[in-house]
Each structure stands twice: as C-alpha cells, then as structure tokens.
PyMOL Python script that loads the backbone (N, CA, C, O; Angstrom):
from pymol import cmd

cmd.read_pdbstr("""\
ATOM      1  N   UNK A   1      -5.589   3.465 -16.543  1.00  0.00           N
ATOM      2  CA  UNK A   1      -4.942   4.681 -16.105  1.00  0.00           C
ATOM      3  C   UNK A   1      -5.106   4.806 -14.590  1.00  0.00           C
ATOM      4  O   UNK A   1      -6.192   4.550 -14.071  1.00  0.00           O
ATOM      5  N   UNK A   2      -3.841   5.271 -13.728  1.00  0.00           N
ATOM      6  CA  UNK A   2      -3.751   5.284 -12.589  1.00  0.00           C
ATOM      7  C   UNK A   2      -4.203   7.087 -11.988  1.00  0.00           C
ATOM      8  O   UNK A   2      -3.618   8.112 -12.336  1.00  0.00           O
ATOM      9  N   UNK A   3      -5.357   6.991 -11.053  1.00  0.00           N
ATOM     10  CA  UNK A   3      -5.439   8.454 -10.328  1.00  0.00           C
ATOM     11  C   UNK A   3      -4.723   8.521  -9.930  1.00  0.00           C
ATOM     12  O   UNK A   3      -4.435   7.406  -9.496  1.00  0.00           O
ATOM     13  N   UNK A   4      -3.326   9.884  -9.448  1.00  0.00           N
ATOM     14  CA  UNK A   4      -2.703  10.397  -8.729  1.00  0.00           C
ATOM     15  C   UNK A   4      -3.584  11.153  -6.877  1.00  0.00           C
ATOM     16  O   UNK A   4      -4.422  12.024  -6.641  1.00  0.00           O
ATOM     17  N   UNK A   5      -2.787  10.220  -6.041  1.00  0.00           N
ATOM     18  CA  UNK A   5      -3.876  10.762  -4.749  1.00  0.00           C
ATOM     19  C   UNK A   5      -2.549  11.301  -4.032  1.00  0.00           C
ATOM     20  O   UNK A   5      -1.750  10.651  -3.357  1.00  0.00           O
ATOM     21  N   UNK A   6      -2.523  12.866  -4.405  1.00  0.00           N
ATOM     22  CA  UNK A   6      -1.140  13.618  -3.198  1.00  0.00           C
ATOM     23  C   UNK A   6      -1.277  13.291  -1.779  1.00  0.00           C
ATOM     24  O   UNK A   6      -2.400  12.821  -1.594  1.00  0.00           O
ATOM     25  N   UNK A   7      -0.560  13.352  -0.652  1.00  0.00           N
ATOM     26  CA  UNK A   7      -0.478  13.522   0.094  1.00  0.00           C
ATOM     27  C   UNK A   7      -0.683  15.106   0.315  1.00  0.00           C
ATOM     28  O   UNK A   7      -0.396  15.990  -0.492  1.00  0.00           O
ATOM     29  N   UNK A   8      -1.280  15.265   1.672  1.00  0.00           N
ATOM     30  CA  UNK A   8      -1.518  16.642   2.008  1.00  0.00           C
ATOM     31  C   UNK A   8      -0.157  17.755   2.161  1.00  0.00           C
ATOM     32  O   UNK A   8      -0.099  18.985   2.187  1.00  0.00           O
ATOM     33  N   UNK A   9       1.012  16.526   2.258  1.00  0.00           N
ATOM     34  CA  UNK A   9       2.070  17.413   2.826  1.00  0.00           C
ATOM     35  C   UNK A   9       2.674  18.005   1.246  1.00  0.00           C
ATOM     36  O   UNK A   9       3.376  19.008   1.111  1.00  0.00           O
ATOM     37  N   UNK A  10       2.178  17.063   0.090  1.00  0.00           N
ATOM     38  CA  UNK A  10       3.105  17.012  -0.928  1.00  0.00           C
ATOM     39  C   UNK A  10       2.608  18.637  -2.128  1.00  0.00           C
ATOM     40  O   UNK A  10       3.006  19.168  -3.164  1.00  0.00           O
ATOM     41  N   UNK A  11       1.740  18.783  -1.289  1.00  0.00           N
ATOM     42  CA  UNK A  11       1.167  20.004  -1.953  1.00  0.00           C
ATOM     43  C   UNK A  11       2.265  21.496  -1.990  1.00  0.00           C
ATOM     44  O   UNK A  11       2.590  22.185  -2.957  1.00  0.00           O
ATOM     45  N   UNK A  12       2.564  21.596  -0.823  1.00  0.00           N
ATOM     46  CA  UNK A  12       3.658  22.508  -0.081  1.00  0.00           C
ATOM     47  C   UNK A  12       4.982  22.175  -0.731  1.00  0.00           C
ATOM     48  O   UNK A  12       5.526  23.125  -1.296  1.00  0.00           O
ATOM     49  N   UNK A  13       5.617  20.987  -0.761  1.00  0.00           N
ATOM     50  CA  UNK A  13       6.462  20.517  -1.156  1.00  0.00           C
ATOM     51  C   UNK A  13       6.580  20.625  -2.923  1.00  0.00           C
ATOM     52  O   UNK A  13       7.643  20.818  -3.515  1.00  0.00           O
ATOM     53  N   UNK A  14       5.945  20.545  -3.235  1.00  0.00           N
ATOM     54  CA  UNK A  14       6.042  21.263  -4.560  1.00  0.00           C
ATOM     55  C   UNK A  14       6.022  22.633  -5.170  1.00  0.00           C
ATOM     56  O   UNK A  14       6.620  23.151  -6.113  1.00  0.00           O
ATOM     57  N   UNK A  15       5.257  22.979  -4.431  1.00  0.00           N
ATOM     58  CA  UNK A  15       5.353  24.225  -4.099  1.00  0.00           C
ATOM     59  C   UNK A  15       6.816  24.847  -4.136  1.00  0.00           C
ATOM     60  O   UNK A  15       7.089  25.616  -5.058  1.00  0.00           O
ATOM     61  N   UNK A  16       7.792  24.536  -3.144  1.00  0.00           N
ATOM     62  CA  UNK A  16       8.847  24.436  -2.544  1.00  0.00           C
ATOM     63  C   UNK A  16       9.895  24.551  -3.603  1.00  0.00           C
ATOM     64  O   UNK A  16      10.871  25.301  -3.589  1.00  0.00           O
ATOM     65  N   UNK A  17       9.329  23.171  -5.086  1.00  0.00           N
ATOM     66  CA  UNK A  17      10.212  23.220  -6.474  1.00  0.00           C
ATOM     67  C   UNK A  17      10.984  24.165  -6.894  1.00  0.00           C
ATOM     68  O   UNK A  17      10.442  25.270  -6.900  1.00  0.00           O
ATOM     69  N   UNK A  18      12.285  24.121  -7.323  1.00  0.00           N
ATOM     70  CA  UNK A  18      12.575  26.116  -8.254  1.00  0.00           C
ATOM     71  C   UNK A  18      12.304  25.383  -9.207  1.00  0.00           C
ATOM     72  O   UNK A  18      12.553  24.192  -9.394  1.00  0.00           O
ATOM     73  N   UNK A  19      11.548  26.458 -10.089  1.00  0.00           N
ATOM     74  CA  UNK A  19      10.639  26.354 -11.172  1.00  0.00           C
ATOM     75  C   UNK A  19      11.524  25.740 -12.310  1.00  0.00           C
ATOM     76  O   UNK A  19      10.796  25.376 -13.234  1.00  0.00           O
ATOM     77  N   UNK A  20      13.022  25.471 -12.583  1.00  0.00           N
ATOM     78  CA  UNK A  20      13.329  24.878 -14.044  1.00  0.00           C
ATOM     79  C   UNK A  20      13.040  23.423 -13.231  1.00  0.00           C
ATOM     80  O   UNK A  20      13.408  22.483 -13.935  1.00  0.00           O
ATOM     81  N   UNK A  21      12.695  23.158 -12.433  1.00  0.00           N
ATOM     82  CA  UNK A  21      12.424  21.568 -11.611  1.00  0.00           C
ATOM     83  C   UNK A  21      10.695  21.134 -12.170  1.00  0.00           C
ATOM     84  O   UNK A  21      10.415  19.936 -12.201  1.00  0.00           O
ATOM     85  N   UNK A  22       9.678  22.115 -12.564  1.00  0.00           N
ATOM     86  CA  UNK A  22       7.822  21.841 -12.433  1.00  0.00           C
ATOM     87  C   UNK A  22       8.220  21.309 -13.320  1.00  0.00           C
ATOM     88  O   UNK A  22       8.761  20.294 -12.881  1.00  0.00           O
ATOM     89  N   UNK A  23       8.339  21.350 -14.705  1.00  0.00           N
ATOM     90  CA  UNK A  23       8.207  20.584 -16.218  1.00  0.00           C
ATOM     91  C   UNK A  23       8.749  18.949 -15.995  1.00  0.00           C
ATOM     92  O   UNK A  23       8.322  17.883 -16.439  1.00  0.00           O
ATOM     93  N   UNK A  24       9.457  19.162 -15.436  1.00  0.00           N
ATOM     94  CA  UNK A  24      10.017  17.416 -14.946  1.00  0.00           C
ATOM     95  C   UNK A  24       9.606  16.674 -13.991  1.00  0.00           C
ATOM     96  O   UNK A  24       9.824  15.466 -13.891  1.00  0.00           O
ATOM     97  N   UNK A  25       8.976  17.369 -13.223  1.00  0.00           N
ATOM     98  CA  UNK A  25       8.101  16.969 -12.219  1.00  0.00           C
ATOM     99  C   UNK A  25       6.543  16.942 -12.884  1.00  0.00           C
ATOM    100  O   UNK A  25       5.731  16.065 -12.590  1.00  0.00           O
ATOM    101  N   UNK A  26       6.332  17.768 -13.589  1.00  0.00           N
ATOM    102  CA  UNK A  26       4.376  17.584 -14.170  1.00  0.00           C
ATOM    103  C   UNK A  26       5.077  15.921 -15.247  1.00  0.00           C
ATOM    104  O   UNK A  26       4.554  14.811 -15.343  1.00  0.00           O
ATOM    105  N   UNK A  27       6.272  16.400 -15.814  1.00  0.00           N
ATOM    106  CA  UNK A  27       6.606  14.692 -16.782  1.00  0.00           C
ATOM    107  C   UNK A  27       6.185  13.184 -16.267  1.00  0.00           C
ATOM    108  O   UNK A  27       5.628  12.175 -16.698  1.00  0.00           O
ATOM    109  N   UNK A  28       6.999  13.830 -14.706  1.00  0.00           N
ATOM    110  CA  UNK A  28       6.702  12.505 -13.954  1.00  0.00           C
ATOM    111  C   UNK A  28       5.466  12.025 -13.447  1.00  0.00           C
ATOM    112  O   UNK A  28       5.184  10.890 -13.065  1.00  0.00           O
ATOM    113  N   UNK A  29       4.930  12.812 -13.485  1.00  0.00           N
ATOM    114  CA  UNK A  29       3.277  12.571 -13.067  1.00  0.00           C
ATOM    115  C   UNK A  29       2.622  12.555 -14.508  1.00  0.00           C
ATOM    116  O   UNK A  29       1.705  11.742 -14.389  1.00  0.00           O
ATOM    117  N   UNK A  30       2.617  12.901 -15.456  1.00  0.00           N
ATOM    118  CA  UNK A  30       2.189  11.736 -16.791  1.00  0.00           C
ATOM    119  C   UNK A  30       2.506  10.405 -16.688  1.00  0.00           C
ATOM    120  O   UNK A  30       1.679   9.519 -16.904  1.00  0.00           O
ATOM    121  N   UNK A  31       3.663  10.198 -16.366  1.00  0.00           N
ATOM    122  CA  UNK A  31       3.839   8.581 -16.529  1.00  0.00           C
ATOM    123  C   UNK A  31       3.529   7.640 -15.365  1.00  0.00           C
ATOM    124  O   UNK A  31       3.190   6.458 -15.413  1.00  0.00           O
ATOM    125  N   UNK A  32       3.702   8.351 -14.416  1.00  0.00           N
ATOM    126  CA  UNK A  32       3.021   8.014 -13.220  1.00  0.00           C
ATOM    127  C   UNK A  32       1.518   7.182 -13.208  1.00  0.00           C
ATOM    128  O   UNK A  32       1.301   6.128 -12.610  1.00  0.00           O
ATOM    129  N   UNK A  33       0.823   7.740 -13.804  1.00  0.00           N
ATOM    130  CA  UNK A  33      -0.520   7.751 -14.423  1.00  0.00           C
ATOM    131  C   UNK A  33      -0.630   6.461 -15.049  1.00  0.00           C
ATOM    132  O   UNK A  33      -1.151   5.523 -14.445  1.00  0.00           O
ATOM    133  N   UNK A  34      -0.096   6.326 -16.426  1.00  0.00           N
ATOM    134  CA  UNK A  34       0.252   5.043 -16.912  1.00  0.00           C
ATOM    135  C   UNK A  34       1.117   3.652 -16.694  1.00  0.00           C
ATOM    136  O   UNK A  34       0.725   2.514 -16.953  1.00  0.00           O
ATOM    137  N   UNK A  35       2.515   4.080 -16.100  1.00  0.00           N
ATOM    138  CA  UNK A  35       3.436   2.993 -15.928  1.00  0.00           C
ATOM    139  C   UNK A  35       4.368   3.286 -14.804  1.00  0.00           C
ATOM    140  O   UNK A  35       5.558   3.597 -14.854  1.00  0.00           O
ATOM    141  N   UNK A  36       3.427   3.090 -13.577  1.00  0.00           N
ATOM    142  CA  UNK A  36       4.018   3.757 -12.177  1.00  0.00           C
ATOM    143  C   UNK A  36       4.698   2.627 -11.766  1.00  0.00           C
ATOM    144  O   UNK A  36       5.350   2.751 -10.729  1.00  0.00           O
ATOM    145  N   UNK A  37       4.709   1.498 -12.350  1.00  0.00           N
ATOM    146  CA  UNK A  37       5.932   0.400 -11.618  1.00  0.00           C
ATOM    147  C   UNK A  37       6.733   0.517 -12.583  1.00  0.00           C
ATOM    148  O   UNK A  37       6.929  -0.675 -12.821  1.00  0.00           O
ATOM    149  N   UNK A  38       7.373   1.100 -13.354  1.00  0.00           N
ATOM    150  CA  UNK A  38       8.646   1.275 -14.017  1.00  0.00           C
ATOM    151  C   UNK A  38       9.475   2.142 -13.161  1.00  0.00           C
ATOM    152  O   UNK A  38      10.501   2.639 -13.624  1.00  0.00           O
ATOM    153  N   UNK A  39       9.098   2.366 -11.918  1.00  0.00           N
ATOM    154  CA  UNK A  39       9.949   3.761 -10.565  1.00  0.00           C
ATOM    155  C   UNK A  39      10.940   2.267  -9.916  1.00  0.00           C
ATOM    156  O   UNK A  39      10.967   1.047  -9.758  1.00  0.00           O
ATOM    157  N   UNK A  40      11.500   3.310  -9.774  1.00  0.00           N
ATOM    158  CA  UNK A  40      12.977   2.481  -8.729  1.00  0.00           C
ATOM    159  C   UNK A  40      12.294   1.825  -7.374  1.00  0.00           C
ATOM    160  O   UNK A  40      11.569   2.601  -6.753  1.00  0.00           O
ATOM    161  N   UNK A  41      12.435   0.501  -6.845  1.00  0.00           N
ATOM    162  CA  UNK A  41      12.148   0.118  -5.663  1.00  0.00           C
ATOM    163  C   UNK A  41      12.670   1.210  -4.563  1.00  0.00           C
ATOM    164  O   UNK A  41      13.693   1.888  -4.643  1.00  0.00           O
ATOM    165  N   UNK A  42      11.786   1.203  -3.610  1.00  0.00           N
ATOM    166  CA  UNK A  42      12.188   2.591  -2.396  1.00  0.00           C
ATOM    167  C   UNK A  42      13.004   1.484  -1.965  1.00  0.00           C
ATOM    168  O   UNK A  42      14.065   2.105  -2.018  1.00  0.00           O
ATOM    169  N   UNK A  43      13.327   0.406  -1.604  1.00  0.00           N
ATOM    170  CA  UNK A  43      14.360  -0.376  -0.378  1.00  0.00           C
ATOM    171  C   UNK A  43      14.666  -1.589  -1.651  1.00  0.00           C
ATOM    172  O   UNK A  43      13.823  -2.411  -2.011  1.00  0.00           O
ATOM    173  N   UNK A  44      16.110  -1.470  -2.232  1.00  0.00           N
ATOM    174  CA  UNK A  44      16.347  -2.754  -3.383  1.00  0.00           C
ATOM    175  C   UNK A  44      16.277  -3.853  -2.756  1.00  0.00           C
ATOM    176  O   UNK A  44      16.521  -4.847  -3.440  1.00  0.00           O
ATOM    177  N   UNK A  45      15.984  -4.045  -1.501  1.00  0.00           N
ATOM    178  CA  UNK A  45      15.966  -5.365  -1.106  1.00  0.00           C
ATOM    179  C   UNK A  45      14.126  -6.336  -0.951  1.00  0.00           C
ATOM    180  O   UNK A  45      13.784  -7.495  -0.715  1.00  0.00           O
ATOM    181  N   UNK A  46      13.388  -4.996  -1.254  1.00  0.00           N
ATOM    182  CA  UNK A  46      12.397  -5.714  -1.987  1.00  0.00           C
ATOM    183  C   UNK A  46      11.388  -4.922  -2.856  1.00  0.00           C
ATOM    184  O   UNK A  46      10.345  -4.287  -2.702  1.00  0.00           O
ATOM    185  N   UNK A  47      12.545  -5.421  -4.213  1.00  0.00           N
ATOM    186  CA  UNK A  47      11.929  -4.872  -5.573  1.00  0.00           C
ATOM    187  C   UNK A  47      11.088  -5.052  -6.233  1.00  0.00           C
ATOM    188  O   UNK A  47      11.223  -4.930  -7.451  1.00  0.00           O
ATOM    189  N   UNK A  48       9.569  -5.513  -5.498  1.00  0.00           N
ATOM    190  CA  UNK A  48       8.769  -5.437  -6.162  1.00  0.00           C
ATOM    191  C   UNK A  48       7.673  -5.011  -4.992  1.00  0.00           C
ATOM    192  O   UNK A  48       6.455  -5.162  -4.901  1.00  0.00           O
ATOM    193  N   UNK A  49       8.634  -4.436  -4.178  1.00  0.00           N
ATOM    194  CA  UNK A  49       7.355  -3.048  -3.359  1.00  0.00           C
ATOM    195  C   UNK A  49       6.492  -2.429  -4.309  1.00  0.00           C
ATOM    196  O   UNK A  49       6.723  -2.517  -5.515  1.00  0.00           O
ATOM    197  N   UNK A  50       5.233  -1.632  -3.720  1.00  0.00           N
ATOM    198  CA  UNK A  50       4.498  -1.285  -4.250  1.00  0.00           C
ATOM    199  C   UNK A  50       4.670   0.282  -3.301  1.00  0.00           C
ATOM    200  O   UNK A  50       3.725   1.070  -3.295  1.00  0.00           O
ATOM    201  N   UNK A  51       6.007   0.604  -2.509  1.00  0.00           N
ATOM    202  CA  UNK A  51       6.354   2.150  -2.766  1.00  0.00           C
ATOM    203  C   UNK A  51       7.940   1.923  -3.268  1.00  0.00           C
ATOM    204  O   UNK A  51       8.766   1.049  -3.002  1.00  0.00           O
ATOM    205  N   UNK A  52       7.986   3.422  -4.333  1.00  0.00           N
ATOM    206  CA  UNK A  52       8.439   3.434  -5.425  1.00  0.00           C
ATOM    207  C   UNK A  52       9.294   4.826  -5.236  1.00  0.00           C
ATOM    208  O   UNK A  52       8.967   5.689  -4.422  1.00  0.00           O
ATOM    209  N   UNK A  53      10.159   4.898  -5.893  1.00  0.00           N
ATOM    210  CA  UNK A  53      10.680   6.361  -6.203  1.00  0.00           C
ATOM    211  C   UNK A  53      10.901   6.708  -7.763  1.00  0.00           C
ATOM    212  O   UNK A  53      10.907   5.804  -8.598  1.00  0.00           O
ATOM    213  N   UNK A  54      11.062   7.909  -8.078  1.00  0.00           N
ATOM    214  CA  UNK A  54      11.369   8.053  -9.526  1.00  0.00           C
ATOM    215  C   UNK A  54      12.295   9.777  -9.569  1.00  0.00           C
ATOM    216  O   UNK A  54      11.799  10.818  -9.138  1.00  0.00           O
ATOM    217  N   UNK A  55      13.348   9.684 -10.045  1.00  0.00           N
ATOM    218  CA  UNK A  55      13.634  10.815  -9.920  1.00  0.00           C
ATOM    219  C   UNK A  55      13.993  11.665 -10.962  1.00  0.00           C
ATOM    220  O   UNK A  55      14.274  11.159 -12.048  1.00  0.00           O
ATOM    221  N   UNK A  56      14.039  13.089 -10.788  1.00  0.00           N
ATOM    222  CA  UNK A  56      13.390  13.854 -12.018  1.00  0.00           C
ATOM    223  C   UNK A  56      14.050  15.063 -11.764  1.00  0.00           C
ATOM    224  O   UNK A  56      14.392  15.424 -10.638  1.00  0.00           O
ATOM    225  N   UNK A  57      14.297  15.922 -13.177  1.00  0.00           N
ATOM    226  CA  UNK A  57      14.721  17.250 -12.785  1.00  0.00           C
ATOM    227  C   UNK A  57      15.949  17.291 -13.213  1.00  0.00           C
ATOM    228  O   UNK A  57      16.412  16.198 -13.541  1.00  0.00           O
ATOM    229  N   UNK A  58      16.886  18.550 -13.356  1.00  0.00           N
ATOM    230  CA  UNK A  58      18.270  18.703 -13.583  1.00  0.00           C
ATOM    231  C   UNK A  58      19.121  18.080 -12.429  1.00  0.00           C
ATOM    232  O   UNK A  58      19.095  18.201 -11.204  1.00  0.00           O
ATOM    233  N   UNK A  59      19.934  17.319 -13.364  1.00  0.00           N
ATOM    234  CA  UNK A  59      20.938  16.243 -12.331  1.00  0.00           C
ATOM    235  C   UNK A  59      20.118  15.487 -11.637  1.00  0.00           C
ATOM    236  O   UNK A  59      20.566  15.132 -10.546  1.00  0.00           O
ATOM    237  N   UNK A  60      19.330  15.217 -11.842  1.00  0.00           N
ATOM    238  CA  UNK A  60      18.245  14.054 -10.815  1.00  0.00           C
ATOM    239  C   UNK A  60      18.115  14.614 -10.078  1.00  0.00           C
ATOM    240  O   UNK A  60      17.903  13.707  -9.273  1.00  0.00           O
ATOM    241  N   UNK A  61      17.976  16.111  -9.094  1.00  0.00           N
ATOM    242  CA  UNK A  61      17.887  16.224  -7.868  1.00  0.00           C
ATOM    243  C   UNK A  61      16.821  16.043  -7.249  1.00  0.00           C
ATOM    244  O   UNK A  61      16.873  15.852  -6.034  1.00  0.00           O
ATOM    245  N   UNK A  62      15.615  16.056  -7.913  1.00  0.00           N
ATOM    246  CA  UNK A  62      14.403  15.702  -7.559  1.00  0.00           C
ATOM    247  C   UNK A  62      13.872  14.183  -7.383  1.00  0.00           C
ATOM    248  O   UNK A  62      14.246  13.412  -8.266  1.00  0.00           O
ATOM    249  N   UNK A  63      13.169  13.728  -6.508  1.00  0.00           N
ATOM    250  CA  UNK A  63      12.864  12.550  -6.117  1.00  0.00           C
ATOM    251  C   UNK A  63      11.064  12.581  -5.663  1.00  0.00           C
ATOM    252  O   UNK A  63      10.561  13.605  -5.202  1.00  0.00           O
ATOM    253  N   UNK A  64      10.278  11.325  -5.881  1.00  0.00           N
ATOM    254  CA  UNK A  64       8.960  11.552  -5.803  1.00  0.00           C
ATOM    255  C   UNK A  64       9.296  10.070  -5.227  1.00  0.00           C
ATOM    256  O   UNK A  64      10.117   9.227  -5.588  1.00  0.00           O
ATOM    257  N   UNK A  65       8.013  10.098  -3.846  1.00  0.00           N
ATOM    258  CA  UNK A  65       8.082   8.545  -3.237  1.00  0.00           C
ATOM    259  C   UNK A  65       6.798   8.521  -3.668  1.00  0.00           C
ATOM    260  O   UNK A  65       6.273   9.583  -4.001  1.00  0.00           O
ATOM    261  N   UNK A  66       6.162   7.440  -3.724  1.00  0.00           N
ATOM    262  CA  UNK A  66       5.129   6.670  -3.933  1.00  0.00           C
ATOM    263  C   UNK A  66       4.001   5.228  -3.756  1.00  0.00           C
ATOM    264  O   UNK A  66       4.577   4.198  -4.105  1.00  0.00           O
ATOM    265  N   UNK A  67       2.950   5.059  -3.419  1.00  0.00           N
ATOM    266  CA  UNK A  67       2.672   4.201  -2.830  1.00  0.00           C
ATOM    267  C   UNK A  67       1.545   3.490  -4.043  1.00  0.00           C
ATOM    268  O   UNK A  67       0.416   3.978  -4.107  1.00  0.00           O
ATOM    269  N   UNK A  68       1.844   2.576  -4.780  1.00  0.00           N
ATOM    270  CA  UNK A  68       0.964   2.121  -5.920  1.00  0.00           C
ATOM    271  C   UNK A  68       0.314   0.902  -5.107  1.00  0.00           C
ATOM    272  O   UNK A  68       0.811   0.028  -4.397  1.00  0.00           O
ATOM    273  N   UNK A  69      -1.549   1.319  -5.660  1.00  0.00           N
ATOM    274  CA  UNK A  69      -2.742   0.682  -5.315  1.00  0.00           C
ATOM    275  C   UNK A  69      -2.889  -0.115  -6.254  1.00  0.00           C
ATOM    276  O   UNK A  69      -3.649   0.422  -7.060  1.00  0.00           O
ATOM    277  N   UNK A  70      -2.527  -1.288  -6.667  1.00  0.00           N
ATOM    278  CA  UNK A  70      -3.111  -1.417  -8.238  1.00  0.00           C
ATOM    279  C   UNK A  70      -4.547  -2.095  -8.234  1.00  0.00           C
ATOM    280  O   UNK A  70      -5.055  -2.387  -9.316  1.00  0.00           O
ATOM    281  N   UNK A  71      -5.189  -2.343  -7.088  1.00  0.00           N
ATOM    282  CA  UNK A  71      -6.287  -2.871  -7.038  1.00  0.00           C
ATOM    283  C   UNK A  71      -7.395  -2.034  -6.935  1.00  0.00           C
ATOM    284  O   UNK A  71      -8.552  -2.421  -7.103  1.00  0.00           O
ATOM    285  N   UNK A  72      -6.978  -0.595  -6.592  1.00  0.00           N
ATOM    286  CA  UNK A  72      -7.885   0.947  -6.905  1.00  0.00           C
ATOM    287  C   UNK A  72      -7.333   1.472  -7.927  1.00  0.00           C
ATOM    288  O   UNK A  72      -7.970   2.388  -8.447  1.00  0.00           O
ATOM    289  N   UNK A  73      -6.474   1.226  -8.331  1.00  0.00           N
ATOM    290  CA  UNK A  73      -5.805   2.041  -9.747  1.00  0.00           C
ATOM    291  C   UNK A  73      -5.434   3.187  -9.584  1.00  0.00           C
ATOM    292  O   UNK A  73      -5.615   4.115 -10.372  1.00  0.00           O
ATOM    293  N   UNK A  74      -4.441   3.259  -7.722  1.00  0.00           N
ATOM    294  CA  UNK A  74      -3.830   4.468  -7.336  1.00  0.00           C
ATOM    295  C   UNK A  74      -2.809   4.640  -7.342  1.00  0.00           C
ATOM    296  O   UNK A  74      -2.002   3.726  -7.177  1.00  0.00           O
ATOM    297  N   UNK A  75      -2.366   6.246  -7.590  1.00  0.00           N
ATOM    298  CA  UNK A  75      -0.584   6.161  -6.720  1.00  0.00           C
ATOM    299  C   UNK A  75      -1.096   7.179  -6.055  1.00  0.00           C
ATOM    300  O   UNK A  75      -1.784   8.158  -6.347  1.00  0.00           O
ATOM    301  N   UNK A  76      -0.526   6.660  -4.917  1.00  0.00           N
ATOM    302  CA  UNK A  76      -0.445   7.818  -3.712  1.00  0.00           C
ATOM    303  C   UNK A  76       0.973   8.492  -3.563  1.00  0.00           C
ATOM    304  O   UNK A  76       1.949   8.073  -2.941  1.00  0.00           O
ATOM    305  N   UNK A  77       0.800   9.851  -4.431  1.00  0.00           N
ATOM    306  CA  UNK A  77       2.108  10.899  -3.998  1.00  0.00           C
ATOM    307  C   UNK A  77       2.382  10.897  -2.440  1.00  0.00           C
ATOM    308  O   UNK A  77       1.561  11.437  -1.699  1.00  0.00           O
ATOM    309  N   UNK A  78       3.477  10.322  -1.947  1.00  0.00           N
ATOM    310  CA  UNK A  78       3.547  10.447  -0.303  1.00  0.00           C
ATOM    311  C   UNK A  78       4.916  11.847   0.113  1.00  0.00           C
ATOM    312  O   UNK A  78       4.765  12.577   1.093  1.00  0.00           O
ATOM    313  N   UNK A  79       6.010  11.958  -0.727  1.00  0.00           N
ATOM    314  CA  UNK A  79       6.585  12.758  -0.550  1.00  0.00           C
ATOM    315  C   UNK A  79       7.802  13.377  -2.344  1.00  0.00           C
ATOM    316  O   UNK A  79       8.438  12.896  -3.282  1.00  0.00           O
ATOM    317  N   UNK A  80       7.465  14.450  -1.848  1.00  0.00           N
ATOM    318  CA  UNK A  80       8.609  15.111  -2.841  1.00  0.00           C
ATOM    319  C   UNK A  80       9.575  15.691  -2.371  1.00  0.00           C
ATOM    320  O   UNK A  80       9.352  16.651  -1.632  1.00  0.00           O
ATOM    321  N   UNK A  81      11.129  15.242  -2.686  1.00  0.00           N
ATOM    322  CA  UNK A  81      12.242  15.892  -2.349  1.00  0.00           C
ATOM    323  C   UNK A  81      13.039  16.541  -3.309  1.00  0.00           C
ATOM    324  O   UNK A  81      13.332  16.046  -4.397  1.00  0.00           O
ATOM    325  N   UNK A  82      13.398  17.678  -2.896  1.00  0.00           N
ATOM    326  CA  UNK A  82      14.521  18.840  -3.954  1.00  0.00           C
ATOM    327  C   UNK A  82      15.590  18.343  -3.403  1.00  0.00           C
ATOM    328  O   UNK A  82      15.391  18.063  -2.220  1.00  0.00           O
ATOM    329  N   UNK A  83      17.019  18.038  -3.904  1.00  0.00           N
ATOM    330  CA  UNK A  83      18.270  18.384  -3.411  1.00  0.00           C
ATOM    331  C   UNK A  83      18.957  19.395  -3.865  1.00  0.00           C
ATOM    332  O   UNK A  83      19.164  19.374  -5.078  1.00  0.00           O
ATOM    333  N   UNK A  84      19.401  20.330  -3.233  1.00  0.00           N
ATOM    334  CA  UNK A  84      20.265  21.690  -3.897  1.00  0.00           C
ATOM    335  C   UNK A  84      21.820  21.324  -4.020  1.00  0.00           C
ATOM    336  O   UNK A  84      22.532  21.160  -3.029  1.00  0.00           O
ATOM    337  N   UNK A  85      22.249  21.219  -5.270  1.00  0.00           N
ATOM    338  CA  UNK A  85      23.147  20.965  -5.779  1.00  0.00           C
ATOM    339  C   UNK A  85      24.137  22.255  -5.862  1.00  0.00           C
ATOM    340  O   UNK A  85      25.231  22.160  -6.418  1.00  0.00           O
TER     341      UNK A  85
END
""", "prot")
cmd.dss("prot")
cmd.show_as("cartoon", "prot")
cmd.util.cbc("prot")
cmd.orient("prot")
C-alpha cells in the first residue's frame, strides 16, 4: 500500500472542490493508495513516467497530478485541478 504525501499547495486546492466533486476525489485517493500506475502518463510521450494524472468527478472535470515513489511506497499529490464546465 502506497502513503499519499499532499503537496502543501494541494490542501487549498481541494478545498477549492464544489462538493458533488469530494466523493470522486476521496475515490481517487483509495486507489491511488493501491494501483497508482493505472493514472494516465502526464506527457504520452513517456508512458511510463512516474508523474501521473487521473481524472475524476462529473464529466471528468477534475484532474489530480502525481509523482509515484515506488521505492518509498509514495504518491506525492503535487496538484489538483477543477475545470468549470
């Protein structure tokens, strides 16, 4: 099982969520935990980075970047984005 390590900024930024967005966002951080390289490569041109995106929420508008440690057994939350649709 992988610790989740937020970024300081990502605290605020969730914060930030409208609330029918938290339940899909706490989802993504369950699986996060367990099977954090199943997230979309951040740049497809090299897909087997170890930062990641996964996106979540009504209409996908939500997006989580990520930086997987697998040799500490981390993901580092680095940023969360809302898009207002």
């Amino acid at each position: 099982m992988y610790q989740l390590v937020p970024d300081s900024a990502v605290v605020a930024q969730v914060a930030a969520l409208p609330y029918d967005a938290l339940a899909a966002y706490a989802d993504v951080l369950e699986v996060l935990q367990l099977t954090p390289w199943n997230g979309k490569p951040l740049h497809e041109a090299n897909p087997d980075g170890a930062v990641r995106r996964w996106d979540f929420g009504p209409g996908q508008a939500g997006q989580v970047i990520y930086l997987i440690l697998d040799e500490r057994q981390e993901v580092h939350l680095l940023l969360v984005q809302w898009l207002e649709l």
